[in-house]
Structure formats: C-alpha cells, structure tokens
N, C-alpha and C positions, 0 to 999 in steps of 0.2 A: 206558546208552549210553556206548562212551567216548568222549572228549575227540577222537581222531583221526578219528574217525566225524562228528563235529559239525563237525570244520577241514574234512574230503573234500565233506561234504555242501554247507557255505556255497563252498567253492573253486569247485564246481560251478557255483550258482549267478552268482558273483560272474563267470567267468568268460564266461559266456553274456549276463548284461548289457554286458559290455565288446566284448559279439561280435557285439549287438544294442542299439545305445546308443539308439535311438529307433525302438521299436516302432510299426509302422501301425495306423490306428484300424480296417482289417480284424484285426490281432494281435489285439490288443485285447478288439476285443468276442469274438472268439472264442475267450478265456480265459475272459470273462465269462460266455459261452453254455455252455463245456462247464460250469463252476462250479454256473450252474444246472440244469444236465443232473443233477449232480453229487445235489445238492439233493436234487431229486426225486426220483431214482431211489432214493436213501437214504433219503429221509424216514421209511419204517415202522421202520428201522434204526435211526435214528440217534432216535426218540422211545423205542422198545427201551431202548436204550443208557443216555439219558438216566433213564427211570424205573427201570435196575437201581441207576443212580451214587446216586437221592436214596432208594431202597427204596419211593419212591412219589411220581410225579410223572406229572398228567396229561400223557394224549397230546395232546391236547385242545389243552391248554394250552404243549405244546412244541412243536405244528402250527403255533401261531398263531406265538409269542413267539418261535421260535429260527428257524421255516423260511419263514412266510409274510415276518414282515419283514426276513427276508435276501434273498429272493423281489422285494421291492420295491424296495430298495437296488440289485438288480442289473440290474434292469427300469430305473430312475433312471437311474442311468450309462451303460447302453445310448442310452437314445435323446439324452441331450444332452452326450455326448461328443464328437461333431464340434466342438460350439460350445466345448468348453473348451479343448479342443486349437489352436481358432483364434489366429492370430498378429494381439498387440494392437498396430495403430501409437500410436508417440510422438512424443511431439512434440520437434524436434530444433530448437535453440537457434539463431535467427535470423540469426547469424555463421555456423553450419556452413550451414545452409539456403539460404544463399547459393551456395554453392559444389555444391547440387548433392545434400547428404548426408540418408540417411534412414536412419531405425532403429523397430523393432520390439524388444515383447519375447514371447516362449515359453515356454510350462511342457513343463520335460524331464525323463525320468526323472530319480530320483536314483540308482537300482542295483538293489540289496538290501536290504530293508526286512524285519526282524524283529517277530514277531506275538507277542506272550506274552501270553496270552485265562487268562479267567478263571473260577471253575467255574459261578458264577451262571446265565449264561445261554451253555454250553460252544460250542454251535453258533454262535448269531447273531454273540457277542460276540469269533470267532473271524474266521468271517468278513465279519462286516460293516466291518473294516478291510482285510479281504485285496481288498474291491469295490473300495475307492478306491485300494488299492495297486497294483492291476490295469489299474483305470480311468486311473492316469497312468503306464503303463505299464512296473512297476519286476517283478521277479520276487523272491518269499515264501517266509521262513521262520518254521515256526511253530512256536510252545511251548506245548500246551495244557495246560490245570491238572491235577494230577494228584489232585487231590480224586474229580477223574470219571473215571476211567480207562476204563473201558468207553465214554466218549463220543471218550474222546482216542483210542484204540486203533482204533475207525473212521473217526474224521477221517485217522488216519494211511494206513489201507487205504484207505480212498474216495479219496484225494490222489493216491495212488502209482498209483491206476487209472486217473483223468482226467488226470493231466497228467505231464509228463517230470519228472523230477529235479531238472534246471537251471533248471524253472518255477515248482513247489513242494515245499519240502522241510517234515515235520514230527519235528519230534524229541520222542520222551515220555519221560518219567523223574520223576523224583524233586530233592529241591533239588541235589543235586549237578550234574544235568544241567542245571539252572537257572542256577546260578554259570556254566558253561561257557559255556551258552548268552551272556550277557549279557556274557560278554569278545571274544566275537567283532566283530569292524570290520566291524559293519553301513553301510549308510550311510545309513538313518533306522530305531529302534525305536522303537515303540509299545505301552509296558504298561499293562494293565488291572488294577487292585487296588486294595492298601492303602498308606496314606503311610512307614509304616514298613521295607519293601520297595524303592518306590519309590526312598528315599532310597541303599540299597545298591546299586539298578540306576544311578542317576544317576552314584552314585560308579565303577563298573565302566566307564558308559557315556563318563566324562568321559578316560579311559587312551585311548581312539581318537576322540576328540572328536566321538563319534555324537552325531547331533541326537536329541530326544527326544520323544515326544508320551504325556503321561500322565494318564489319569484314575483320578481317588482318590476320587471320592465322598465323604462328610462326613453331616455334620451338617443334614439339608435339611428347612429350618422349613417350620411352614405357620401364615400368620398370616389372621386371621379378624377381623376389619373389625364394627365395631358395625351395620353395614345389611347383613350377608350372611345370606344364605338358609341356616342352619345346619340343615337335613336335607340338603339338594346337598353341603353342605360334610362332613359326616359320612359320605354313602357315598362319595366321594371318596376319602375319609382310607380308611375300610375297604374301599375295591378298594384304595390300596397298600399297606399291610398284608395282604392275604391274597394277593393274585395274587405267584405264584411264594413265598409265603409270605413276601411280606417281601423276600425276599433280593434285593435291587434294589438296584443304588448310587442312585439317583435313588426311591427309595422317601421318602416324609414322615417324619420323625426323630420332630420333635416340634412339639405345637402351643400357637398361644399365642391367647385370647383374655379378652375381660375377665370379671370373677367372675360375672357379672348370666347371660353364657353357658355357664357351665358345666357346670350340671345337665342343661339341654336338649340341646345339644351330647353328652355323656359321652352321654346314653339313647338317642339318634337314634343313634351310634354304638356302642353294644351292639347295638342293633338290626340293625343293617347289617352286622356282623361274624356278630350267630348269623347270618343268614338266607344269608351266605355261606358260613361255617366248615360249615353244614349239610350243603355239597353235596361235602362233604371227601373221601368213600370212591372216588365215579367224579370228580371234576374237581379235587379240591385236590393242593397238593404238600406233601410235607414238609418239616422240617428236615433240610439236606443227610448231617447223619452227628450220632453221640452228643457229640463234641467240640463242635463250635460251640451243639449244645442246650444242653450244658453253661455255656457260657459268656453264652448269652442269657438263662437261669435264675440264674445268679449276677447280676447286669443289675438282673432286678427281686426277687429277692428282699434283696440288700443294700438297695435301696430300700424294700421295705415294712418290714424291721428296724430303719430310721431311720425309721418314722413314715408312708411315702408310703402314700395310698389307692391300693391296686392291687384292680381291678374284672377279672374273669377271664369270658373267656368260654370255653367248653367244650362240644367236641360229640364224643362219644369219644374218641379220642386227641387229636383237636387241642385244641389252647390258642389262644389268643388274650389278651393280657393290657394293658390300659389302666392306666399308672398315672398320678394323679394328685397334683400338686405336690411332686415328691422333690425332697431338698435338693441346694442348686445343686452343691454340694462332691460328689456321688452320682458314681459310674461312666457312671451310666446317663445322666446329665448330659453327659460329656464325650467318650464312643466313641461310636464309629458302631453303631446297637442292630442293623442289617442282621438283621431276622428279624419276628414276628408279635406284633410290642410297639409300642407308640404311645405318647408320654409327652405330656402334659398340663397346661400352663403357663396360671396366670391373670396377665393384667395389664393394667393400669389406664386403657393408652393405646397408640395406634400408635407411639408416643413411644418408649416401653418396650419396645416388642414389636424396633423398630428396634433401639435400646440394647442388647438381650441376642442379637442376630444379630452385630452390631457386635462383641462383645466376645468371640466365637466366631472361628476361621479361617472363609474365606469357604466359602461353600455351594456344592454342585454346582448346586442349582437352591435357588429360592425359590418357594411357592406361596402367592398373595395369593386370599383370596376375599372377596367388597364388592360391591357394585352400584354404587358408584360411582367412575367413570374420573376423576375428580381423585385422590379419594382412593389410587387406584392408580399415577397419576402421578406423585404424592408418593413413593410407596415406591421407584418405580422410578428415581427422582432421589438418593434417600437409601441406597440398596442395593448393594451389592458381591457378584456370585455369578455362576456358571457359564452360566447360563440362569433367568428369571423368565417366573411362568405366572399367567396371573389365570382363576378361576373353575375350574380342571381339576388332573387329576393325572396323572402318568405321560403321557399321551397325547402329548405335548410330540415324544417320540422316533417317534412315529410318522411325522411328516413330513421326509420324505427331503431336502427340500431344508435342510432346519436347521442347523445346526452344533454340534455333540455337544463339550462339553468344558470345561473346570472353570477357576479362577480362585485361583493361590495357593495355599494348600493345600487345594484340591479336585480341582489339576492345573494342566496346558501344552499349549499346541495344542488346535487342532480339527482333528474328521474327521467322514465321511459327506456324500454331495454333491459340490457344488463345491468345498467347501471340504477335504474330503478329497482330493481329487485335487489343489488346491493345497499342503497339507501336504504331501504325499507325492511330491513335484514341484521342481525348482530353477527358480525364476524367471529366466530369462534375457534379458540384454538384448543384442541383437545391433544393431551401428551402422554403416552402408554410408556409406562415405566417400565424396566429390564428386568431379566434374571437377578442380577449384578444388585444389592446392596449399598447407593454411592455415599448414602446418607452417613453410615460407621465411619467413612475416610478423612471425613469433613467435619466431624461433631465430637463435642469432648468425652468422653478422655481423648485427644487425639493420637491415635495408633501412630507407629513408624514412619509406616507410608506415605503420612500429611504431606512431609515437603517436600515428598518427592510429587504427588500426584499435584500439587498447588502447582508447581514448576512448570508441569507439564502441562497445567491447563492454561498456563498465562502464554503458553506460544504454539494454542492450537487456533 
C-alpha cells in the first residue's frame, strides 16, 4: 500500500471527526450494532480465515475466543453507554459558587484512533479496541498483523462492507506499511505486541505527540502457596498452555512453588496437558507458522543442553513441553516463551517466589493460587503487575467490566469498558460563569475589597 493511500485514507477520516466532533449516543450504538451485525454475518468466514493463517486452529475455539467475546464487549458498551456519556457535576470553589458559577466535566471524543492488532487473537484483539473507540465516539484506523493475512484481508472486506470510509479504514501490508502507518497524527494509537516494537512505535508516535495505549505482555508468573489445591492449580496452568496454544499475552510464563510440590504438581500437570493435547486434531490449534516453532524449540532445548529436566508431552504432532529448573541465565528464563511451554521454578518461600517476580520487569498479570486470603493479601501488597488473579487463569479477561492493560514493561493505559471508553476519550471540564463579576475584585485598579476577598479565599 502506498504511503499516499495511508495519508488519503486517515485525511478522510480525520476530516469527518472534525465534521462530527461529538457523535450522539444513537451514532454510536449504531456503529456498535452494524459492528456486530458485522461479526456474525462473518463469523463462518472469518474462523475460515483464521484456521488457514494457523494451518490448524479450531473453529470452536475462534467462535468462542475471537467472536463470542467481541460479542460481549459490544453487548457491554451498548447498554451502559448512556451512563458514560453522562455529564459529571464538580464541584466549583466556594468564592466562584457565590457568584452563581457551575461546572461539569465530559468525556469527548478524541478524533482518530489507530488500531495495530495483533496475530494471536487477529479478530477479538482487533476489535475489541475498535468497541471502546467506538463506544466514545472517535472513528478507526486499523493495522492488522500480517502473520494472518487471510484474517486481515477480510477484516479489510467486511469493514469496507459495514461501514463508510470516514468511519473505518483498514490498511494491510507488510512492515513497511507499518512504519507508515505509525507516522501518521493519529490522535490516540493503540498497539498490541512486543516491547521491542513498541519502543519504535513510541518513538514514531512521540514526532506528532500521539498519546499512546500499549500492551506488551511479559513474563506472567504463577505462584503456588504451600495450602493450594495443586490438581485445580495444574489444570489451570494446562488450560493456558494449550488454549490457543499458548499463544496468549496473558498466558502463565512460569511457575514457582516450593520443592516438597514439585513432583505432585509437574504429574497433576502432565496429566492435564495429555488429556487436553488429546483433543488436538478437532479442537486444538497450532503453532502459528515454522518461524515462531522455531524459536520456541530453540527456548527449551538450550535449556535441556544446560542441564534443565524437560518433561514432553506428545500426542501426534502436538508437543507440549514442561521444563523444570533451567538456569536462571537461560533464554527461556528471560523472553516471553508465548507458546505450549511452561517452565517450572522451585522455591523455598513466598518470600522468594516475590524476590524473583521483583527482579523481573513487571508482569501483565500475576496468578496466585492458596486458600488462604491473607496469604493473598500479602502478595497483593508486595506485587507490581498489570492485573492479579487468585485461584484461576485466563478467565480474568472474560469480564467486560475489567480493565485490560500492563504496568511498565508489560505496557500504558487501559481499555475495554469504562475504562476504554475513558482511554479513548478527553476528559473535559467545562465551567459556567456566574451573575457575579469576580474578575473587577481581583484586577487592577484593585477596588477596597481586594484584601478582604483575598483573605477569604485563602481559608476556603
């Protein structure tokens, strides 16, 4: 795509926000409406799509993960968007409140809001930003990953079917259209990826002083409590590892619990990975392409060359791979393993378990499992991370009201909700002047009154 095709297409937009600066909450939901219109009419298409991009990816499973809860996200926004849109009174300072003066503030659009989704989960994780960019009423540009091309290529057709031009535009290509992409004066972008990236979009994004909302996913422990129920905690661990294979920013990294759980633990969790890996031919997905296998297989087999116990599970083609205690200094130690790998940490105390979270950048999420709520207390007192979950996995994103988004290098900003629609939103505070004159009291010639009204405003 070139370069002048990306300027025509954002001009379009940018110009129709400026021509619609404060869409009605009928606008609104009836972007939201066609969206899911959108959805459903595509859905057999766009699970198609997605199982050509991974060579094998249930439908099943992209019903649920990519359509049902974008489905929910839009259902969310729909019905309590009156209430966000409402105008919040303030409270106005007892010298102006005199005279008469009131103020309120508003969430307004920002414009144009740039979407650069990622191939994981190419649908949901497309548009379940474009819900709250919607829901606060800005109009979308999007960049889908081009790992998925066959999913990106009918986001692109299904867009250009439901909605005009100046409502959503999608642009597909390659990194080149990507660079282009990310130099354009948006006036909020939203990327979904890796830190390494991130950092070149921040830098593109910082030339037009776009705001920014980024999640990075990381390194996201899961720490196991000497009172936790370690069979709940093992098929836990093995739904996220196998659903969508792994490939989750919010998937379990690594886990950590003390020596005495290890063996039980590791077997409860073989177990629970065959009895799912089983069901691989009609419901599992694959590794997205031979490049990233590549790089997950380099991961753990540097690891078992240094020594680490790597426990495999296998049910035809699929792999599944547990390794246990690889040296801290390992690869596998320090990137994001995003794939059907779980690594395996013994240590001695919650103490420690804290200490090597600590000495990590923070996490998208943190999973504690324990029966007991002090003990969880604790962590939750001690812990730095995107979002914490006690007793579950994954399911966290399920609840629409939540706020999705990372901490430092796991990311900036939240979306989804209210809080999406605040992201994507300029806070405005509008202040209606009085009867009352306060400006004469305060400005030269200063009248009589000056010191007495100063006085009085220095101990209201």
């Amino acid at each position: 795509m070139e370069s002048n095709s990306l300027s025509t297409q954002f001009q379009a937009l940018s110009r129709a926000a400026g021509d619609e600066v404060y869409p009605s909450l009928a606008v609104r939901r009836d972007r939201l409406t066609r969206l899911e219109a959108m959805l459903r009419d595509k859905e057999g298409l766009l699970c198609d799509a997605m199982n050509q991009d991974y060579g094998h990816r249930s439908k099943r499973q992209s019903a649920f993960a990519d359509i049902t809860t974008t489905l929910k996200s839009i259902n969310h926004a729909r019905r309590h968007l009156r209430f966000w849109m409402a105008k919040t009174p303030r409270q106005v300072d007892m010298s102006l409140r005199l005279t008469g003066a009131r103020s309120y503030s508003e969430y307004v659009p920002k414009g144009v809001v740039g979407v650069i989704s990622p191939w994981n989960f190419p649908v949901n994780l497309t548009f379940s930003p474009v819900v709250s960019a919607f829901a606060a009423g800005n109009r979308v540009f999007i960049k889908p990953s081009e790992v998925t091309p066959a999913t990106a290529e009918l986001i692109q057709a299904a867009c250009s079917e439901y909605f005009q031009p100046d409502e959503v535009a999608v642009a597909c290509g390659g990194v080149e259209v990507a660079k282009q992409f990310v130099e354009l004066p948006f006036d909020h972008l939203i990327y979904t990826g890796g830190e390494v990236i991130a950092k070149s979009i921040m830098a593109a994004a910082a030339n037009n002083l776009v705001p920014l909302t980024l999640e990075l996913g990381g390194k996201s422990p899961v720490m196991i409590a000497d009172d936790a129920d370690l069979s709940q905690a093992a098929k836990k661990v093995a739904f996220g590892k196998i659903f969508n294979a792994g490939q989750i920013c919010i998937a379990p990294d690594y886990v950590m619990l003390n020596p005495a759980q290890l063996e039980p633990f590791v077997s409860a969790l073989e177990a629970a990975l065959q009895h799912m890996a089983s069901a691989h031919d009609s419901d599992g997905v694959d590794v997205v392409n031979d490049r990233h296998r590549q790089r997950i297989d380099f991961l753990v087999d540097e690891a078992r060359q240094a020594g680490a116990d790597v426990r495999t599970v296998q049910c035809g083609a699929y792999r599944a791979d547990i390794v246990i205690n690889p040296d801290a200094d390992m690869a596998i130690c320090s990137q994001e393993i995003f794939g059907p790998v779980v690594v395996v940490r013994t240590c001695n105390s919650v103490t420690e378990q804290l200490a090597e979270v600590a000495a990590r950048p923070h996490p998208l999420v943190a999973y504690y499992f324990g029966r007991s709520s002090a003990g969880f207390e604790h962590v939750a007192r001690q812990i730095r991370c995107g979002a914490l979950v006690k007793n579950d996995i994954i399911f966290q994103y399920a609840n629409d009201d939540f706020p999705f988004g990372g901490v430092g290098a796991s990311g900036m900003g939240k979306y989804r909700g209210i809080d999406g629609f605040q992201e994507f939103s300029n806070l405005r505070p509008v202040f209606k002047s009085g009867a009352i004159d306060t400006s004469s009291l305060v400005t030269p010639p200063y009248p009589r009154l000056f010191e007495a009204v100063n006085n009085i405003m220095r101990k209201l």
